[in-house]
ZAMARGU-4260 file (C-alpha; in steps of 0.2 Angstrom, whole numbers, plus 5000, padded with zeros to 4 digits):
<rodrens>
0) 4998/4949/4925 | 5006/4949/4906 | 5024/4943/4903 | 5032/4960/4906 | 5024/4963/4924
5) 5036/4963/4938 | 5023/4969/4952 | 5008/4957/4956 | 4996/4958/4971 | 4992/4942/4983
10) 4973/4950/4980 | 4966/4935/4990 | 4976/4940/5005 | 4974/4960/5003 | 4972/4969/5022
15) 4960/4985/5010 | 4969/4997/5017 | 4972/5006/4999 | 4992/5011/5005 | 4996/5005/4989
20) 4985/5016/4980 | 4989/5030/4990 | 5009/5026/4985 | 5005/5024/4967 | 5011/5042/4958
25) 5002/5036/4943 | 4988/5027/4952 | 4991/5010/4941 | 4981/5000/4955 | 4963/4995/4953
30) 4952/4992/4967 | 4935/4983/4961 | 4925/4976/4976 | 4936/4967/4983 | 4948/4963/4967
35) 4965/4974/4969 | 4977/4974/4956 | 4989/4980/4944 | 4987/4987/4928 | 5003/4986/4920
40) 4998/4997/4904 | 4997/5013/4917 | 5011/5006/4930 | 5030/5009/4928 | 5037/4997/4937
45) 5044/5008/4954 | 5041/4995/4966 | 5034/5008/4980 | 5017/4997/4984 | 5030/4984/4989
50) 5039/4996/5003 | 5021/5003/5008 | 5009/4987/5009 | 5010/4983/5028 | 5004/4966/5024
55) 5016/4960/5009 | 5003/4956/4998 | 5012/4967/4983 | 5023/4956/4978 | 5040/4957/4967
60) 5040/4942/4951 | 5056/4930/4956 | 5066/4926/4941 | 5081/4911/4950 | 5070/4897/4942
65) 5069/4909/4923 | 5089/4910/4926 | 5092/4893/4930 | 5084/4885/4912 | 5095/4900/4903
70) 5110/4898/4910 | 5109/4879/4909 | 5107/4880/4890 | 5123/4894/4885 | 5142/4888/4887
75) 5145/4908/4890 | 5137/4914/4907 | 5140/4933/4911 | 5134/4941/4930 | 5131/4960/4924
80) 5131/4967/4942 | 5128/4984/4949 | 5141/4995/4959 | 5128/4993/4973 | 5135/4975/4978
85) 5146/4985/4988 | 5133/4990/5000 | 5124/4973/5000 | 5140/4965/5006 | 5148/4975/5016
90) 5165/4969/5021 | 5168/4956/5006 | 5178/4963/4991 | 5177/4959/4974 | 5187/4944/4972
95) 5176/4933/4985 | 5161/4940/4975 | 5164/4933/4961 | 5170/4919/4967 | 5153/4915/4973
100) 5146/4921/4958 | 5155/4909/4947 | 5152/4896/4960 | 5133/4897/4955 | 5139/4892/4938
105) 5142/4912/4929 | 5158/4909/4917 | 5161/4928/4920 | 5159/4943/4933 | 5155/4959/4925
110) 5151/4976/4931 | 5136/4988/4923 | 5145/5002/4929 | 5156/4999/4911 | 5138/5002/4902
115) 5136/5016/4912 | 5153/5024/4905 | 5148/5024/4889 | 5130/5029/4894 | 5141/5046/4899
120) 5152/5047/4886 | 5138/5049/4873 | 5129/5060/4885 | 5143/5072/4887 | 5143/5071/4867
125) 5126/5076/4863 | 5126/5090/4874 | 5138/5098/4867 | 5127/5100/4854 | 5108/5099/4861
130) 5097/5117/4864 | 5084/5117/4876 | 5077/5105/4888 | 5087/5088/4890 | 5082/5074/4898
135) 5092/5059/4904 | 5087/5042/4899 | 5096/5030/4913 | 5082/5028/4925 | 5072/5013/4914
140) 5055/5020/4928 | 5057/5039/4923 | 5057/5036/4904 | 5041/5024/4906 | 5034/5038/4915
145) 5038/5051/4904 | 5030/5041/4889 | 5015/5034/4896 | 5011/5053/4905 | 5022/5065/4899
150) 5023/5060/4877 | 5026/5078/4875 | 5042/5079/4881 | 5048/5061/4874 | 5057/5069/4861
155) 5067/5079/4874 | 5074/5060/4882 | 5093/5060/4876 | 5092/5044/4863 | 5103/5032/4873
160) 5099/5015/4880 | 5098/5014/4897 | 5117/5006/4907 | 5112/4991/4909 | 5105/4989/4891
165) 5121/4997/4883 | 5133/4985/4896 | 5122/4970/4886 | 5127/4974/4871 | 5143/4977/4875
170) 5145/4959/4883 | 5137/4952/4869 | 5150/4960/4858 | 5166/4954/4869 | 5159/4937/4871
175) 5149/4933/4855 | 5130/4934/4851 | 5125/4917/4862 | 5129/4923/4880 | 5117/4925/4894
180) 5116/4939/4904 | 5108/4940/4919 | 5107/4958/4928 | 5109/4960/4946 | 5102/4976/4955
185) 5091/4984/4965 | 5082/4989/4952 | 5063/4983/4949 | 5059/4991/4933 | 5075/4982/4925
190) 5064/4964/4924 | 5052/4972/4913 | 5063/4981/4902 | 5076/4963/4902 | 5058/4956/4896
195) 5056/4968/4884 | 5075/4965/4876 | 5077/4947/4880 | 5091/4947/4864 | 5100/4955/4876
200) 5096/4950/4895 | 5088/4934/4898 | 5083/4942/4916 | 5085/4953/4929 | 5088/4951/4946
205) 5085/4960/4963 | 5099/4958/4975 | 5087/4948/4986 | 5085/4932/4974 | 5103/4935/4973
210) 5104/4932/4993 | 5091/4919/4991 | 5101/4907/4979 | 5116/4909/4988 | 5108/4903/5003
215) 5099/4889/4994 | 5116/4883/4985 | 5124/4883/5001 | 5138/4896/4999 | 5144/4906/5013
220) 5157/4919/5012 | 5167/4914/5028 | 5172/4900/5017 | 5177/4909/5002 | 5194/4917/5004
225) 5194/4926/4985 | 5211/4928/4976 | 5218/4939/4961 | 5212/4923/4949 | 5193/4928/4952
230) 5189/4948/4946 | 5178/4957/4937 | 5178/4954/4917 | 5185/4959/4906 | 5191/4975/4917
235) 5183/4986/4933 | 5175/5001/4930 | 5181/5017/4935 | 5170/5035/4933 | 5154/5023/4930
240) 5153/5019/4949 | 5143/5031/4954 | 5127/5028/4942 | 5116/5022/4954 | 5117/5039/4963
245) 5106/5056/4963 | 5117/5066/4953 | 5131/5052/4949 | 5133/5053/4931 | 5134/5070/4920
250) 5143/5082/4936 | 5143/5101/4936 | 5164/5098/4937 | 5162/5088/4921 | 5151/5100/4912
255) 5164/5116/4918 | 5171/5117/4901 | 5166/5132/4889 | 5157/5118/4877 | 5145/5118/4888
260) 5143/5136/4892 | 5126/5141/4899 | 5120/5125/4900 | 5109/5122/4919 | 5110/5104/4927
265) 5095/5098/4937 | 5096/5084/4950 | 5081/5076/4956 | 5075/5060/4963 | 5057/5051/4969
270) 5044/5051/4956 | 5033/5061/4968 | 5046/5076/4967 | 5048/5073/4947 | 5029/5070/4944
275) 5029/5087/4954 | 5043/5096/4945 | 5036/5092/4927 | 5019/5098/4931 | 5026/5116/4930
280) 5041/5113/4917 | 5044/5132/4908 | 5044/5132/4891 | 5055/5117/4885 | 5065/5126/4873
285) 5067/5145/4884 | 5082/5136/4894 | 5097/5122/4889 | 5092/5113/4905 | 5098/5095/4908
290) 5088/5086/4920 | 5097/5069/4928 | 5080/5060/4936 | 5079/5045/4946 | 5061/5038/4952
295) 5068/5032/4970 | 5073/5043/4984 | 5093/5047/4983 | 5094/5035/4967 | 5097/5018/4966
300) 5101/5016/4982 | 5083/5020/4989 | 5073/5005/4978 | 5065/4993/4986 | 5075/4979/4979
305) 5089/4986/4988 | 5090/4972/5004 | 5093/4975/5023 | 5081/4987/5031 | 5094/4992/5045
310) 5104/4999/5029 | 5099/5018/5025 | 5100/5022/5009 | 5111/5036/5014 | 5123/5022/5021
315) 5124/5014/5007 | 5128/5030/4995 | 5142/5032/5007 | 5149/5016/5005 | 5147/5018/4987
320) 5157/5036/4986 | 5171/5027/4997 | 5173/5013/4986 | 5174/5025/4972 | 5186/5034/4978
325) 5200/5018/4980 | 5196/5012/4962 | 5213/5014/4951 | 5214/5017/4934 | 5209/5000/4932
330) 5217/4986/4922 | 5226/4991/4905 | 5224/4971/4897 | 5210/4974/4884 | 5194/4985/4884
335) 5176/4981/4877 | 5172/4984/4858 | 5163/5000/4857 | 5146/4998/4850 | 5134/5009/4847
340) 5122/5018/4865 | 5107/5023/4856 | 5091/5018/4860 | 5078/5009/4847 | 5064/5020/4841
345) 5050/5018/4852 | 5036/5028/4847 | 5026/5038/4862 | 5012/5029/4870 | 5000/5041/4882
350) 4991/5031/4893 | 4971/5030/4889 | 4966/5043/4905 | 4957/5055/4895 | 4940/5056/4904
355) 4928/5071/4898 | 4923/5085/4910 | 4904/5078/4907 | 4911/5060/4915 | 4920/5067/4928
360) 4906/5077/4935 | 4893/5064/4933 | 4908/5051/4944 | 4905/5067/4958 | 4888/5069/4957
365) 4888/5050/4962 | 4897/5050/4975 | 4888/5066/4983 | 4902/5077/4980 | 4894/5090/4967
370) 4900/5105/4972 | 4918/5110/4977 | 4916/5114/4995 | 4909/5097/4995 | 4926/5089/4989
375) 4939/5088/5002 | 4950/5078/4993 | 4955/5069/5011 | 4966/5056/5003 | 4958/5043/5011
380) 4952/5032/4994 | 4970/5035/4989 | 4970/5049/4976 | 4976/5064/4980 | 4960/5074/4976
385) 4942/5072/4973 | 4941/5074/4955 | 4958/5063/4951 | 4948/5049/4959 | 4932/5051/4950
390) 4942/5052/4933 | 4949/5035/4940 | 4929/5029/4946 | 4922/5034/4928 | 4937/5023/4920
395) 4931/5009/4930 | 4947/5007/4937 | 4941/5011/4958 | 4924/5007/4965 | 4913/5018/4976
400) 4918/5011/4991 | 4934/5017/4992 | 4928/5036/4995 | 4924/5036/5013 | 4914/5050/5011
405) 4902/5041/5001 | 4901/5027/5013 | 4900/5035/5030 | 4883/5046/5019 | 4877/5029/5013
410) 4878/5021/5030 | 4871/5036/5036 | 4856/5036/5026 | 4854/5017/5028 | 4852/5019/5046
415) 4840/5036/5045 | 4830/5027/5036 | 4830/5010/5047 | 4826/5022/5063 | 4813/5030/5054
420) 4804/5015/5051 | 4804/5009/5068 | 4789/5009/5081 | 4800/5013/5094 | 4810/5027/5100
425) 4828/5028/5094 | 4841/5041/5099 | 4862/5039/5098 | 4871/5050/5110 | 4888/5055/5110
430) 4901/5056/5122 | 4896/5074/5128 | 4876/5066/5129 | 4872/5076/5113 | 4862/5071/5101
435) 4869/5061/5085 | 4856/5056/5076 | 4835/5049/5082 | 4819/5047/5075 | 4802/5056/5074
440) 4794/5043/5087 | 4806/5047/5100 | 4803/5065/5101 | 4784/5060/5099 | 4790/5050/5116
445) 4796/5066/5125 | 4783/5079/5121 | 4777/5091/5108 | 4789/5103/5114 | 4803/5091/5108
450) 4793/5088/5093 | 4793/5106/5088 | 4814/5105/5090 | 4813/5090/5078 | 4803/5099/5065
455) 4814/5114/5064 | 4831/5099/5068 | 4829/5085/5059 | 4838/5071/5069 | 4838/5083/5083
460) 4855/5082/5078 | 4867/5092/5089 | 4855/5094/5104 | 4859/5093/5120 | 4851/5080/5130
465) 4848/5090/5146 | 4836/5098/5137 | 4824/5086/5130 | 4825/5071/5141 | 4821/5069/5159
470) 4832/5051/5162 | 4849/5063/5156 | 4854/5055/5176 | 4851/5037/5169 | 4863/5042/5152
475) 4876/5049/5162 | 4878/5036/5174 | 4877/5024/5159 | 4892/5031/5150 | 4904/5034/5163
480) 4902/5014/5170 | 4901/5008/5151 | 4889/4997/5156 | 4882/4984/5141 | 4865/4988/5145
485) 4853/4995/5157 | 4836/4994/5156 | 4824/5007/5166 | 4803/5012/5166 | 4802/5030/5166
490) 4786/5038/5169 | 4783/5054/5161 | 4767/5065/5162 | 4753/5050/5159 | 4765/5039/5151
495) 4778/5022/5155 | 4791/5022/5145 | 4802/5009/5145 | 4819/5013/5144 | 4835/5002/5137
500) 4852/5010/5135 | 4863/5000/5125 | 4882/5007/5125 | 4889/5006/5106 | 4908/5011/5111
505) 4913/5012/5130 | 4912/5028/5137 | 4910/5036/5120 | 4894/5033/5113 | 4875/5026/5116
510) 4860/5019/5110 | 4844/5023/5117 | 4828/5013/5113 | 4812/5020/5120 | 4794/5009/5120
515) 4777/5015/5125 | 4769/5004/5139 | 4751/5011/5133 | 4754/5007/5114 | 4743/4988/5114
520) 4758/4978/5102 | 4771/4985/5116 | 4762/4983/5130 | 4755/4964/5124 | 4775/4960/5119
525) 4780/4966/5137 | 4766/4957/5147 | 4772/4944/5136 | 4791/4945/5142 | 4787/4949/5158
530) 4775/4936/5162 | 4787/4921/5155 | 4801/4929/5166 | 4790/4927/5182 | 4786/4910/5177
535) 4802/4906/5175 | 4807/4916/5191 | 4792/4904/5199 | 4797/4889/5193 | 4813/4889/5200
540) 4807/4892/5216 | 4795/4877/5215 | 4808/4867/5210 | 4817/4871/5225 | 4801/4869/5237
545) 4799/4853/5229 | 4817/4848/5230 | 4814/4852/5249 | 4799/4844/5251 | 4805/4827/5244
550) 4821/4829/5254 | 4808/4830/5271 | 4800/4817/5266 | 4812/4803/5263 | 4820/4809/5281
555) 4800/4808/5286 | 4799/4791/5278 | 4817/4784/5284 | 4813/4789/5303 | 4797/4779/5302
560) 4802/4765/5296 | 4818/4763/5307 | 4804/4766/5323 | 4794/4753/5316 | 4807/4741/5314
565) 4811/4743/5332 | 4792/4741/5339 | 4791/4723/5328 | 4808/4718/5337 | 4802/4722/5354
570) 4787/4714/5351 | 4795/4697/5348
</rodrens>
């Protein structure tokens, strides 16, 4: 885990049940033997292996303690905080919020939604001007994407920071180059870009640590009453509200005037749904398209950093729009300084997936899937199809045993060639007494007739056992009492077979073990066996006889004596 990685996985305590990897759009999560983790130069930071690991082994990285040695060194302590509060703490109004908030030592309250403002202002601005495909750069997960997998259409990201950036800079300007910010939101992706602009924001939090260092510093909201001393600084924000919405910042109402004539908007959120959408992307420069993306479901409002799972992420867009809808024009005592939205040249970096068609065929051919009927990309190792995962398995990224194709035919083989091996005769039975799998000594066992079967159906798989063997009674009875084992000698033609069925799953499946009483090595092990169990059968009874014996004849001795004592006192 480098400095910039806000995802980790408790691999020590992983359940292996690859939900996370089956989550993971961009399949950033390595499975080697029994390591799991994250690779953070493929992952970008969406946070949906937390909400899918049953277990919480994927874990978010808590910055309260980074906060705490930040804040206690800058006299000027700012709370950037996301319109989302509202729906985190329902029922308390903005004056008791950051009350609380100043009560954990913040010097001001102030809310991202300003960044988001100017986020829009600049947008509206170059798109007065832009042609062709446009792309929005608010969602901090969707430009990550888009230049680790997409670096083709980089250049088509409008080139603005992201709110919460430009709010930073804007605070830094107000309140002079020393402050600290600390971001509070549900978003997960916002710690690693706060780590990557730490000039900026000293950290970002989710709304949980928020919740968690309220409750460790003690302070409870019925005890903060909030008055018109304690508000957000230096002013609350009005259109910029609705940010952390689908759809919340450029609106079709807003893009209604003839400057924008002709231009398409395009809503979409889930990086599933983008991933998707971009696959199929016309040609980038046929259509002025602007596409508003967001990686979680419905926006900010469906990332996992968000707290309260009885709260629906459509609950919380409602309570969003009806907070919206009672803002006011907002206070006319001062506005920020307005400095500049544009984002720093990054320069596109594809991710290092490349893998040749020679690799990816050899990664199938090792796995048994060689030719397509053969790949049936179940999604049971996690990736969506065959060839995605052998890509992944020729990177060295996935082991083997993820593809549970490949293990149930190496298990397979393993116990084909075990039974075949064997002395005795083997067969596994189903729950309709057909045959699974046996070896060439058991049809030996049952005749040449079944040995004929064998050679033309190796395995005899698929055979019904009405048909080949003559204890089918014995099998039956066997798998509808789910009895642990039964042990029977069957004679057939000149031969004593002894019989053990052995149930593998109640009611569902068999083991049958056949062994020749004429074959010397069986018959001498059974005489064996059998002749300690009759002496052990024989020696208990002599036990008992002797118990018996010794019981009579302390009776025997005790009467005699008491008779002799009575003839010596007659006598005298």
């Amino acid at each position: 885990m480098n400095d910039f990685s806000s995802l980790y996985i408790d691999g020590d305590r992983c359940g292996d049940c690859s939900r996370c990897v089956r989550a993971c759009t961009v399949k950033a999560i390595d499975v080697i033997g029994t390591v799991v983790s994250i690779d953070t130069e493929r992952c970008v930071g969406c946070g949906r292996c937390v909400a899918e690991c049953p277990q919480g082994r994927v874990q978010i990285r808590d910055d309260v303690y980074l906060a705490r040695q930040a804040m206690s060194t800058h006299p000027v302590r700012v709370a950037s905080v996301s319109p989302l509060w509202v729906s985190e703490f329902p029922g308390i109004d903005a004056s008791r919020l950051v009350e609380a908030l100043t009560l954990l030592g913040f010097t001001h309250v102030s809310e991202s939604a300003l960044g988001a403002e100017r986020v829009l202002e600049r947008e509206l601005a170059m798109l007065e001007t832009r042609r062709g495909l446009q792309i929005s750069s608010r969602c901090p997960v969707v430009v990550d994407y888009l230049r680790k997998y997409r670096p083709q259409l980089c250049e088509r990201i409008l080139p603005l920071d992201s709110p919460m950036l430009v709010h930073a800079r804007m605070i830094r300007s107000f309140w002079g180059p020393e402050t600290c910010t600390v971001h509070i939101s549900s978003c997960v992706a916002a710690k690693d870009e706060a780590a990557r602009h730490s000039d900026l924001v000293k950290c970002a939090w989710t709304v949980t640590e928020l919740k968690r260092w309220f409750q460790e510093e003690g302070i409870d909201f019925d005890r903060i009453r909030g008055n018109a001393s304690y508000r957000f600084s230096p002013y609350s924000a009005q259109q910029g509200l609705l940010y952390p919405l689908e759809g919340g910042m450029v609106t079709d109402r807003q893009l209604s005037s003839g400057m924008y004539d002709g231009l398409q908007t395009y809503y979409c959120s889930s990086l599933d749904r983008i991933d998707a959408m971009l696959s199929v992307i016309p040609d980038p420069d046929r259509y002025n398209l602007y596409l508003d993306l967001m990686a979680c479901p419905g926006g900010c409002v469906g990332s996992v950093g968000c707290t309260g799972t009885q709260v629906s992420p459509l609950d919380r867009r409602n309570r969003l729009l009806y907070e919206a809808s009672l803002c006011s024009q907002g206070d006319e005592e001062g506005t920020m300084p307005c400095v500049s939205t544009d984002c720093p040249e990054v320069e596109p970096a594809a991710v290092g997936n490349f893998v040749s068609e020679t690799d990816t065929q050899r990664a199938l051919d090792s796995l048994g899937l060689r030719t397509e009927a053969e790949q049936l990309d179940c999604n049971g190792c996690g990736y969506d199809t065959c060839r995605r995962f052998a890509k992944a398995l020729a990177r060295g990224v996935v082991d083997r045993q993820m593809c549970v194709h490949y293990v149930r035919r190496e298990i397979q083989a393993k116990f084909t060639t075990l039974i075949g091996k064997l002395s005795s005769g083997v067969m596994v039975v189903d729950e309709r007494l057909r045959v699974v799998e046996s070896n060439r000594m058991f049809a030996s066992m049952m005749g040449s007739e079944v040995e004929l079967m064998y050679a033309a159906t190796p395995g005899l798989s698929g055979v019904d056992t009405v048909d080949i063997v003559p204890f089918y009674s014995l099998l039956t009875a066997v798998l509808e009492s789910g009895e642990e084992t039964v042990v029977r000698d069957v004679q057939i033609k000149d031969r004593i077979l002894t019989v053990s069925v052995h149930t593998v799953q109640p009611h569902k499946m068999l083991l049958v073990i056949c062994r020749n009483m004429l074959f010397s090595q069986v018959r001498n092990e059974e005489i064996l066996s059998r002749t300690q169990r009759v002496i052990r059968e024989n020696l208990a009874t002599v036990q008992k006889i002797a118990y018996l014996l010794g019981e009579n004849a302390s009776r025997t001795e005790a009467i005699l004596n008491s008779i002799l004592e009575s003839q010596s006192a007659d006598h005298e």
